[in-house]
MDTraj code that builds the backbone (N, CA, C; nanometers):
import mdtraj as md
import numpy as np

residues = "UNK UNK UNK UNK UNK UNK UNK UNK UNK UNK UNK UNK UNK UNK UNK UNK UNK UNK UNK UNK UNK UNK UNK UNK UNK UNK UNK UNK UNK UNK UNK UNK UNK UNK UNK UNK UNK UNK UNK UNK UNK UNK UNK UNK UNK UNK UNK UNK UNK UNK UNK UNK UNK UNK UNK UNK UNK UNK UNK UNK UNK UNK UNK UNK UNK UNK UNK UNK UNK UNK UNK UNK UNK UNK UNK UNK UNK UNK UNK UNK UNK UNK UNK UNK UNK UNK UNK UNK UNK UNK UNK UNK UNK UNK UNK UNK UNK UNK UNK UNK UNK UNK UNK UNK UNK UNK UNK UNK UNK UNK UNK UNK UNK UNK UNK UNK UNK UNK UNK UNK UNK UNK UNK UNK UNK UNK UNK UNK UNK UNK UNK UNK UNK UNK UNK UNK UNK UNK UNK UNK UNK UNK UNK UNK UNK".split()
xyz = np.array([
    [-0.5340, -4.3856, -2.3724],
    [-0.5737, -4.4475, -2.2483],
    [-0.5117, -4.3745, -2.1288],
    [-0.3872, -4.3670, -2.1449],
    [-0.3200, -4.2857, -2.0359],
    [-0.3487, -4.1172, -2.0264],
    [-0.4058, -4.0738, -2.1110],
    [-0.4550, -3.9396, -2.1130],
    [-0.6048, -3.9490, -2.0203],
    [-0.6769, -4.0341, -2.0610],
    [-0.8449, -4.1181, -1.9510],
    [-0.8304, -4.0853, -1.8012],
    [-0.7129, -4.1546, -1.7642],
    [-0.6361, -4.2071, -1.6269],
    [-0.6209, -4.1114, -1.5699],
    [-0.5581, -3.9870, -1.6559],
    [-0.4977, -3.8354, -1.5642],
    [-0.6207, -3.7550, -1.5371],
    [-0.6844, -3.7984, -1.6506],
    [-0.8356, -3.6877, -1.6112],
    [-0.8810, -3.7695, -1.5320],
    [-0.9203, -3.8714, -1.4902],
    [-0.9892, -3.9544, -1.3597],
    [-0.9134, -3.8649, -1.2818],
    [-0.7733, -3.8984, -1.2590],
    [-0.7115, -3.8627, -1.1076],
    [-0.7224, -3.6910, -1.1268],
    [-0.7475, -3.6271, -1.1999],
    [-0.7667, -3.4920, -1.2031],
    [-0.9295, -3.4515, -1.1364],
    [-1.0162, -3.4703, -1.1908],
    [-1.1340, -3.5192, -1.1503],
    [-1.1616, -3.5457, -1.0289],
    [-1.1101, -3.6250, -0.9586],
    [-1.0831, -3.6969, -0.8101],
    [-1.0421, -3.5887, -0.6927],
    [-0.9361, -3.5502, -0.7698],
    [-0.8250, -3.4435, -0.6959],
    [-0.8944, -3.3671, -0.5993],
    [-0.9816, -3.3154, -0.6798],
    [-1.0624, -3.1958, -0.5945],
    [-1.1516, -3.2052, -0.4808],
    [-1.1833, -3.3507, -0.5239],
    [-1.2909, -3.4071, -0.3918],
    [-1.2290, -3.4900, -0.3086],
    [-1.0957, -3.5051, -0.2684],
    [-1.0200, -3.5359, -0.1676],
    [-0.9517, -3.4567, -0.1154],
    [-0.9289, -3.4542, -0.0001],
    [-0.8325, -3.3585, 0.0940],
    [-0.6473, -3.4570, 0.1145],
    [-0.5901, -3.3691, 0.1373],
    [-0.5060, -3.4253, 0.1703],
    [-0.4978, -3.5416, 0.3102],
    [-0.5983, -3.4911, 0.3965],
    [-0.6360, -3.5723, 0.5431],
    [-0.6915, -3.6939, 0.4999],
    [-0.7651, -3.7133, 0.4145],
    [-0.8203, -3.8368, 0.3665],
    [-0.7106, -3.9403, 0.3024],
    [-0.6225, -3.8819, 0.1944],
    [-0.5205, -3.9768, 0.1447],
    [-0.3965, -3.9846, 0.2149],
    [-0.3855, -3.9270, 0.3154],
    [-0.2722, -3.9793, 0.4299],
    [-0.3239, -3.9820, 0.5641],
    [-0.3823, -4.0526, 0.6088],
    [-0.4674, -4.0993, 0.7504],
    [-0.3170, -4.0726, 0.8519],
    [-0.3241, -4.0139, 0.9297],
    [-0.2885, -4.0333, 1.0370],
    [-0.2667, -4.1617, 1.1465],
    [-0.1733, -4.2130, 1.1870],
    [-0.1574, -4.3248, 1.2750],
    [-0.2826, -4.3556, 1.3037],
    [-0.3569, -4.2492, 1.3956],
    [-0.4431, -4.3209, 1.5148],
    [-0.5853, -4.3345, 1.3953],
    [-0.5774, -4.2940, 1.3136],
    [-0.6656, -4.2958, 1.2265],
    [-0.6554, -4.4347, 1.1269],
    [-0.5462, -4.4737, 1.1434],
    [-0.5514, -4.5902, 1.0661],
    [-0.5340, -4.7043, 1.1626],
    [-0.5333, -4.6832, 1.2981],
    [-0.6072, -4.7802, 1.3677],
    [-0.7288, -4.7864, 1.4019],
    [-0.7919, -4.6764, 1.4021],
    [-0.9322, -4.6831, 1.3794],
    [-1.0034, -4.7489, 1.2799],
    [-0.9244, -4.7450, 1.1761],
    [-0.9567, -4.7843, 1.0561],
    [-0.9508, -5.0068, 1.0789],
    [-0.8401, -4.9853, 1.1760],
    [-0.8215, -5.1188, 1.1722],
    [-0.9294, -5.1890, 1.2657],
    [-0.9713, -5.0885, 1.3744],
    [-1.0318, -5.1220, 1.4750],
    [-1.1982, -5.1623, 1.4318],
    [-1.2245, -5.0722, 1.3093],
    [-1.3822, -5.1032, 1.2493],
    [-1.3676, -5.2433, 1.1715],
    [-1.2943, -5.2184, 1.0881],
    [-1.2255, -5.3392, 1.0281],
    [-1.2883, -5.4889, 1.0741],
    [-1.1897, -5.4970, 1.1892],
    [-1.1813, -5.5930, 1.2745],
    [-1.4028, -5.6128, 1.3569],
    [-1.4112, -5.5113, 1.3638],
    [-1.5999, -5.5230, 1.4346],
    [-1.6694, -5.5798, 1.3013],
    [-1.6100, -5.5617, 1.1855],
    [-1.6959, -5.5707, 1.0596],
    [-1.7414, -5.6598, 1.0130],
    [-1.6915, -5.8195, 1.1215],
    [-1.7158, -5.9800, 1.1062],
    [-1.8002, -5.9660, 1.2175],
    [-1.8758, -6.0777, 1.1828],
    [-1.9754, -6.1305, 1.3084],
    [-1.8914, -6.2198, 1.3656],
    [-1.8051, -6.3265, 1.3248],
    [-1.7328, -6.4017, 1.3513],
    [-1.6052, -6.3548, 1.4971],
    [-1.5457, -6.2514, 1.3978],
    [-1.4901, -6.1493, 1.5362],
    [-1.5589, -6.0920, 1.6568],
    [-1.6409, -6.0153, 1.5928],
    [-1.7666, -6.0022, 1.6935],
    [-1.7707, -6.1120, 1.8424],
    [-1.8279, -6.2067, 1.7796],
    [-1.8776, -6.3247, 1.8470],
    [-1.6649, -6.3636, 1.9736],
    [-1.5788, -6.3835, 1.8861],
    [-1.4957, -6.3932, 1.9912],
    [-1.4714, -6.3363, 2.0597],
    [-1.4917, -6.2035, 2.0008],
    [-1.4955, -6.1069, 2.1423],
    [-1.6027, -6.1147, 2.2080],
    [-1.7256, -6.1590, 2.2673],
    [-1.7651, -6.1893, 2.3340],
    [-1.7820, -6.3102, 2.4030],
    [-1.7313, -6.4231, 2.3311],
    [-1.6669, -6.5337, 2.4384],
    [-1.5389, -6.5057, 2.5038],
    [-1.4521, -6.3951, 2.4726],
    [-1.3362, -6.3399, 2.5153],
    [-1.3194, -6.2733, 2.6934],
    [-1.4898, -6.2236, 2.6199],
    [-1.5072, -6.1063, 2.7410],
    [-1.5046, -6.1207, 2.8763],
    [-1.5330, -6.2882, 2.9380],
    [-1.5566, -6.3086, 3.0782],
    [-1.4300, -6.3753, 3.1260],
    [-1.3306, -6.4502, 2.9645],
    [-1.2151, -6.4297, 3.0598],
    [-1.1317, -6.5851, 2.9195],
    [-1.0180, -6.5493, 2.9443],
    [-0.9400, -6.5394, 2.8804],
    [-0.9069, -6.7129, 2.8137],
    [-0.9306, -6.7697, 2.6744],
    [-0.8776, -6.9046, 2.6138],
    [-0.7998, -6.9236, 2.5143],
    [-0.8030, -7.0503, 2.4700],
    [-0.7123, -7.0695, 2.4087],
    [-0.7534, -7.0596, 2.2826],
    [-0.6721, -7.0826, 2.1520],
    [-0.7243, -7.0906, 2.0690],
    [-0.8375, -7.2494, 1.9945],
    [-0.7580, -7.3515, 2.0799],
    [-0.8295, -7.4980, 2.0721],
    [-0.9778, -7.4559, 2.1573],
    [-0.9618, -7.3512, 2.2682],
    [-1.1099, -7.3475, 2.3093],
    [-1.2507, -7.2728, 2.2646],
    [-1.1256, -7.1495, 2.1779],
    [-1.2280, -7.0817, 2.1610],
    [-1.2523, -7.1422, 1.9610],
    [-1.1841, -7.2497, 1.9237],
    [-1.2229, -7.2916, 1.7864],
    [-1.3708, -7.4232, 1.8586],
    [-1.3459, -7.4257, 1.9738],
    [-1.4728, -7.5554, 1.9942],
    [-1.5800, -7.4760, 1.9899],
    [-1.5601, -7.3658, 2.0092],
    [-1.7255, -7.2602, 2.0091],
    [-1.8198, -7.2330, 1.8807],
    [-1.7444, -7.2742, 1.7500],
    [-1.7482, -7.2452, 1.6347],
    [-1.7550, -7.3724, 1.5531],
    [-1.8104, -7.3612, 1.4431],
    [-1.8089, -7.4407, 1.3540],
    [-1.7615, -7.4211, 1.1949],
    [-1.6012, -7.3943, 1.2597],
    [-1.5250, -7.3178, 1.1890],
    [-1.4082, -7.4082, 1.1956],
    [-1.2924, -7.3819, 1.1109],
    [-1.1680, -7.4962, 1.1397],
    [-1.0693, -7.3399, 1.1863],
    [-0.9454, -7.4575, 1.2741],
    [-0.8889, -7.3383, 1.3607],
    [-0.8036, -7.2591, 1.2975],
    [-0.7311, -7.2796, 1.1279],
    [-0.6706, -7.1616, 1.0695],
    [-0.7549, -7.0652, 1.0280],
    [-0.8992, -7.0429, 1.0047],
    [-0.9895, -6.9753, 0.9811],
    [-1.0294, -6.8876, 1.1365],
    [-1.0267, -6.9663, 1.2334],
    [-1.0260, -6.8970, 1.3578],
    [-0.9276, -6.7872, 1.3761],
    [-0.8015, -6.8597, 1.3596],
    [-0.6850, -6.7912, 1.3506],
    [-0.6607, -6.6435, 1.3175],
    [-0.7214, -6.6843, 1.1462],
    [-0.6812, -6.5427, 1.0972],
    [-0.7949, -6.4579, 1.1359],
    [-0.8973, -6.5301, 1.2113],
    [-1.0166, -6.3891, 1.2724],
    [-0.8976, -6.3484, 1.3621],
    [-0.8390, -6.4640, 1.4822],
    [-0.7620, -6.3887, 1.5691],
    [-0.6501, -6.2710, 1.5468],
    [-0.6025, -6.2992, 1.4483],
    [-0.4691, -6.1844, 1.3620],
    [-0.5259, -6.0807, 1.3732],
    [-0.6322, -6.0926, 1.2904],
    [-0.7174, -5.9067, 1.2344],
    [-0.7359, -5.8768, 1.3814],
    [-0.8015, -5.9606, 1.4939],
    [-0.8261, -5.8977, 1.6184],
    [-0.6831, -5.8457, 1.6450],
    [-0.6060, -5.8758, 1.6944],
    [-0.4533, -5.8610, 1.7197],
    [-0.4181, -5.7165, 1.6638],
    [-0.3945, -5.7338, 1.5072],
    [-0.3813, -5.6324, 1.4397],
    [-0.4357, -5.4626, 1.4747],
    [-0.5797, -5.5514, 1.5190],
    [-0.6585, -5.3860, 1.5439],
    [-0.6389, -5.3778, 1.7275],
    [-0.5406, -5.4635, 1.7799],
    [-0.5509, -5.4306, 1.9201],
    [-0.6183, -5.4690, 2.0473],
    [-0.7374, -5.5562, 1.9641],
    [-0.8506, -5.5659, 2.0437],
    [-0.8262, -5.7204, 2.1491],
    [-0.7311, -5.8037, 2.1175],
    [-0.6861, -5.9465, 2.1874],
    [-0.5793, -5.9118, 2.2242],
    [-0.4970, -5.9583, 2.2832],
    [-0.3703, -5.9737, 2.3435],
    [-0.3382, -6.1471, 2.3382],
    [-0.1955, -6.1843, 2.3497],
    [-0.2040, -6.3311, 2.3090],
    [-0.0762, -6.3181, 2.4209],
    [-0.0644, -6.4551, 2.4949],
    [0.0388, -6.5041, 2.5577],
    [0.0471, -6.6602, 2.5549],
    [0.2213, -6.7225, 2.5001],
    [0.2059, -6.8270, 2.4882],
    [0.2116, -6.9073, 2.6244],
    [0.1471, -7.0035, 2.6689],
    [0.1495, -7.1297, 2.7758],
    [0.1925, -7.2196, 2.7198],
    [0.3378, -7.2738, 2.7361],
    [0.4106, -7.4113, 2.6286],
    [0.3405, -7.3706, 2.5003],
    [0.3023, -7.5108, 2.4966],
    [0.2032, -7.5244, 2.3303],
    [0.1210, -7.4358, 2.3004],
    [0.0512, -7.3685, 2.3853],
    [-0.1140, -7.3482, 2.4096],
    [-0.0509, -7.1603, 2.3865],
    [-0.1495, -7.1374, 2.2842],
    [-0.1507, -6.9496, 2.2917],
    [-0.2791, -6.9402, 2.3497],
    [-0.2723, -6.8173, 2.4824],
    [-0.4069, -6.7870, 2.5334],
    [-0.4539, -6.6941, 2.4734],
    [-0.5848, -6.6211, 2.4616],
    [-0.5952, -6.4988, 2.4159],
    [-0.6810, -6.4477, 2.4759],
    [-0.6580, -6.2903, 2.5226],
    [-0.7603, -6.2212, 2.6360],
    [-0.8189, -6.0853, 2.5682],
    [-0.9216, -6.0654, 2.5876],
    [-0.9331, -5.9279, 2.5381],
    [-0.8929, -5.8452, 2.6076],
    [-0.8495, -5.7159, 2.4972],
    [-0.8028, -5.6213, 2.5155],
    [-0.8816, -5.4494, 2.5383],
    [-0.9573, -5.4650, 2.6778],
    [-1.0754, -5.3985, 2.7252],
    [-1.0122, -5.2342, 2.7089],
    [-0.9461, -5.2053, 2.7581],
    [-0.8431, -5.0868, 2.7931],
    [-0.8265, -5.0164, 2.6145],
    [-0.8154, -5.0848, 2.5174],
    [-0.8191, -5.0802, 2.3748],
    [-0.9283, -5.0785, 2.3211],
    [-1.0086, -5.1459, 2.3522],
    [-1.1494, -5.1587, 2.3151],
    [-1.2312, -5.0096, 2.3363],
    [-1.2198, -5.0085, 2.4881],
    [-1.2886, -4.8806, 2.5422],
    [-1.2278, -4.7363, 2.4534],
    [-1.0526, -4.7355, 2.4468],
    [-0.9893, -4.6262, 2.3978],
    [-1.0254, -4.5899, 2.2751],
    [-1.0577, -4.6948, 2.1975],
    [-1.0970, -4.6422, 1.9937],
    [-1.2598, -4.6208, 1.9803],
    [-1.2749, -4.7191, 2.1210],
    [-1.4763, -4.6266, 2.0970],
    [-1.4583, -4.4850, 2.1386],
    [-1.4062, -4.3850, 2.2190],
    [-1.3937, -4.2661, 2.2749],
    [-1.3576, -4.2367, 2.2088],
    [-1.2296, -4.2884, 2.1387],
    [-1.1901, -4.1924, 2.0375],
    [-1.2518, -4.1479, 1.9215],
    [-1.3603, -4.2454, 1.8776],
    [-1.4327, -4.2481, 1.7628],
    [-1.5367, -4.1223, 1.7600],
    [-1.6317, -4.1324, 1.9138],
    [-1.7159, -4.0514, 1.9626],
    [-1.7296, -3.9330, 1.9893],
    [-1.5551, -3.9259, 2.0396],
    [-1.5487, -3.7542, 2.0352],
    [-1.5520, -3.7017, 1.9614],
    [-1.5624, -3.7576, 1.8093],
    [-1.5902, -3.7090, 1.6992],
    [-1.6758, -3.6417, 1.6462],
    [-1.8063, -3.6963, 1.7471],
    [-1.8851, -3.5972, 1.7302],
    [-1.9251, -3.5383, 1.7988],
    [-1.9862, -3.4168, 1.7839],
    [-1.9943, -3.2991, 1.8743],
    [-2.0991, -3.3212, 1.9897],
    [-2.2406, -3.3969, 1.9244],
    [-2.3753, -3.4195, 1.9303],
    [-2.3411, -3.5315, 2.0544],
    [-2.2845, -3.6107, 2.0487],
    [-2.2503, -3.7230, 2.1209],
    [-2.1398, -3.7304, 2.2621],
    [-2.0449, -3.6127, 2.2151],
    [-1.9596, -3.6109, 2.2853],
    [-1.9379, -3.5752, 2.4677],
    [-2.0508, -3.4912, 2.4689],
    [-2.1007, -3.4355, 2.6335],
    [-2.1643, -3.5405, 2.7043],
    [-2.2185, -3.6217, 2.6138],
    [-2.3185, -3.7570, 2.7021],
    [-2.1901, -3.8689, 2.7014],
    [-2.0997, -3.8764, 2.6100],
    [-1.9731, -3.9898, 2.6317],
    [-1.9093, -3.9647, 2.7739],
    [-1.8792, -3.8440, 2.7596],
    [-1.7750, -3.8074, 2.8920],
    [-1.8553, -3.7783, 3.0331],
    [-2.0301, -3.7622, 2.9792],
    [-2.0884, -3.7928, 3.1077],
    [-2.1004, -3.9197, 3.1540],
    [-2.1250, -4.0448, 3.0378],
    [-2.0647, -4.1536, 3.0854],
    [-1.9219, -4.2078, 3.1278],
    [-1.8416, -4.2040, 3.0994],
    [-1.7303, -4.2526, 3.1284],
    [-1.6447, -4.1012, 3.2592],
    [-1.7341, -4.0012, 3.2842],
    [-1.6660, -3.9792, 3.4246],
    [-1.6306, -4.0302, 3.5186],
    [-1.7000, -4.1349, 3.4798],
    [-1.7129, -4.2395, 3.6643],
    [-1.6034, -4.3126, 3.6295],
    [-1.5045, -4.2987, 3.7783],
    [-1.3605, -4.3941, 3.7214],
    [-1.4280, -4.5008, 3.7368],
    [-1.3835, -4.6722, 3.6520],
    [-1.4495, -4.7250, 3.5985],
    [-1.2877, -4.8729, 3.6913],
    [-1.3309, -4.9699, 3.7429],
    [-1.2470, -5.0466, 3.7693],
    [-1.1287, -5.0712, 3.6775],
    [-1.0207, -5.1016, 3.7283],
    [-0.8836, -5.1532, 3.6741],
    [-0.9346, -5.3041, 3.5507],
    [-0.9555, -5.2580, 3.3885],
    [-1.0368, -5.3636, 3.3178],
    [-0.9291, -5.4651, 3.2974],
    [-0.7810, -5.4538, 3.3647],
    [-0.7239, -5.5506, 3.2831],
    [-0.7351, -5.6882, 3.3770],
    [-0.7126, -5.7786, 3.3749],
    [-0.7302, -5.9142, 3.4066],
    [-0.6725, -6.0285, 3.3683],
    [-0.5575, -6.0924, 3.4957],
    [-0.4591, -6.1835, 3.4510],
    [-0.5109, -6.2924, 3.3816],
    [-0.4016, -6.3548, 3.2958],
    [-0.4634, -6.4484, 3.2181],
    [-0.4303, -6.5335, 3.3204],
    [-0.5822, -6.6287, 3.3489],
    [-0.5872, -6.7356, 3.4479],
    [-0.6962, -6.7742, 3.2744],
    [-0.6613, -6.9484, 3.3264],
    [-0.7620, -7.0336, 3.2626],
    [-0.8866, -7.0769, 3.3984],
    [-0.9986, -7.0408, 3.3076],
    [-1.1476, -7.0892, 3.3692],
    [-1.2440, -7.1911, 3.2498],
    [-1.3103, -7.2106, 3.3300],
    [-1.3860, -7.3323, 3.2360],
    [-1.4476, -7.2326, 3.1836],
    [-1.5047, -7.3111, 3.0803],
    [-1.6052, -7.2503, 2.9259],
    [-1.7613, -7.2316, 3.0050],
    [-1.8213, -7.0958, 2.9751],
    [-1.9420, -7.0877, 3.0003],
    [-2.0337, -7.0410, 2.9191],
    [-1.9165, -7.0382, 2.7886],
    [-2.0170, -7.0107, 2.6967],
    [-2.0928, -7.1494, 2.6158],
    [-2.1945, -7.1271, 2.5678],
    [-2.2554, -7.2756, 2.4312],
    [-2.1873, -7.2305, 2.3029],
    [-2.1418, -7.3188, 2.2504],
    [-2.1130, -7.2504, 2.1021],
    [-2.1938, -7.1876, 2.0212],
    [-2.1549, -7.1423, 1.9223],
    [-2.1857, -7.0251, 1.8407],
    [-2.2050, -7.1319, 1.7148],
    [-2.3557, -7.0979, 1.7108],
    [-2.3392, -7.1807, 1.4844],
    [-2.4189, -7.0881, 1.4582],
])
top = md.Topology()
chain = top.add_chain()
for i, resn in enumerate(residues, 1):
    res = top.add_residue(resn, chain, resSeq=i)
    for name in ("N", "CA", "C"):
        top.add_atom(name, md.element.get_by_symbol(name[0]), res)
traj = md.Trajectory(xyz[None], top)
């Protein structure tokens, strides 16, 4: 059996690079950053996120979801960068993280060659200051089912 195992990983060997089995930092936030897009669920908070900044009791009323399930969408967001969280007493707010958001799509894009002259023809234009204090505003979104 253990003779099977070495020829697999022998086998393997050749069709991996060393770049592939040790990712680089920014590469394994990329990794975290797709990750995190790969829920609709995430998805979706980041776009009730986007016009401005709640809580977690507000943004679990949007959903028909219970709020430790919200939660751990919020973590993976966190994780990959894309929320920012500040506590108010009881209440954690959470804002997106636009400045992060924008940085791992560019980074992704320059990846390719084909794509890359039309990215930076978009984003030449300096583009307003995206960050934005956490103030509480009323809900304008309808929930999400």
């Amino acid at each position: 059996m253990e003779r099977i195992k070495q020829m697999r990983r022998e086998s393997r060997s050749d069709l991996v690079t060393p770049f592939a089995t040790h990712p680089s930092v920014p590469d394994r936030q990329l990794s975290k950053f797709f990750k995190a897009l790969s829920d609709q669920t995430r998805r979706n908070i980041l776009r009730i996120l986007e016009n401005h900044p709640l809580s977690v009791g507000e943004i679990v009323d949007n959903f028909q979801l219970s709020q430790p399930t919200i939660s751990r969408h919020l973590a993976v967001l966190r994780e990959a960068d894309l929320v920012v969280d500040q506590r108010r007493g009881q209440h954690v707010i959470y804002q997106i993280n636009s400045s992060a958001l924008a940085s791992s799509m560019l980074k992704f894009f320059r990846e390719f060659r084909h794509s890359r002259q039309e990215l930076e023809r978009l984003t030449a234009r300096k583009e307003e200051n995206t960050t934005t204090p956490l103030t509480r505003h009323p809900r304008s979104h309808p929930p999400i089912r």
